[in-house]
N, C-alpha and C positions, 0 to 999 in steps of 0.2 A: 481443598481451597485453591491448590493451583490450578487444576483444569477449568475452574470458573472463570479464572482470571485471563487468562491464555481466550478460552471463548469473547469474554466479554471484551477484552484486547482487539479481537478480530471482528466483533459485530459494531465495535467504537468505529474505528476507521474503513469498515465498509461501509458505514454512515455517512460517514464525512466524506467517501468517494461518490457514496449516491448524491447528497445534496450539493456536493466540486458539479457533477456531472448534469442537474436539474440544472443549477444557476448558469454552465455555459450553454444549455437548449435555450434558454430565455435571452441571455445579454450578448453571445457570440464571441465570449473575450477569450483567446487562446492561453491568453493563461492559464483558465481556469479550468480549461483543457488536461491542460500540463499538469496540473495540480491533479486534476482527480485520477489522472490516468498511476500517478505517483501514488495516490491514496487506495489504488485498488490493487496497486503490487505489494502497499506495506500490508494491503487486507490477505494477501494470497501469503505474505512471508509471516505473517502472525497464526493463520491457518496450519502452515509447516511444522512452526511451535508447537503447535498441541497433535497435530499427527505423531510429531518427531518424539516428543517427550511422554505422550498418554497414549498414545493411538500403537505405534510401535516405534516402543522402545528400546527394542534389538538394533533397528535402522539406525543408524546416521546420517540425518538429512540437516548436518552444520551448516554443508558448505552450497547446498540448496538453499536454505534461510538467507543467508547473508548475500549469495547472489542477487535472492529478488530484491531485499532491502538494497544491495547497493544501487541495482537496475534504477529501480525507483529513484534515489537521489540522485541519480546521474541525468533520470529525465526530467525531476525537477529542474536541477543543476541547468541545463540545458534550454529547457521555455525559461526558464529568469534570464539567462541572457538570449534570448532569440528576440525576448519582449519586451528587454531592455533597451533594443534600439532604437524602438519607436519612441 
């Protein structure tokens, strides 16, 4: 059950990084830039999940994970206030 979940984890928010990354080709809004760019590092650190834990489980890919999850909300972090000052 877990490796479903870890998959379906990682094809959620590659979703949500494809449709972030459709609606800024159409509207132009950097945000939504920042968003998707965010939704396809948490798609890459969800990916790590199921390498790390099903794929090879000998490896220790913790502190990989948590790098692109942080990356990610830093770059949210980041377009929220870049686009907060308009």
């Amino acid at each position: 059950m877990g490796p479903a979940v870890y998959i379906l984890g990682t094809l959620v928010t590659l979703s949500c990084a494809i449709l972030l990354h459709r609606a800024y080709m159409v509207g132009r809004r950097r945000l939504l830039l920042w968003s998707a760019v965010c939704f396809y590092l948490l798609a890459l650190s969800n990916l790590l999940v199921f390498v790390d834990l099903v794929v090879l489980p000998n490896v220790n890919l913790y502190r990989w994970r948590l790098a692109t999850a942080a990356l990610a909300m830093l770059i949210l972090i980041y377009g929220l206030i870049l686009e907060g000052d308009k």
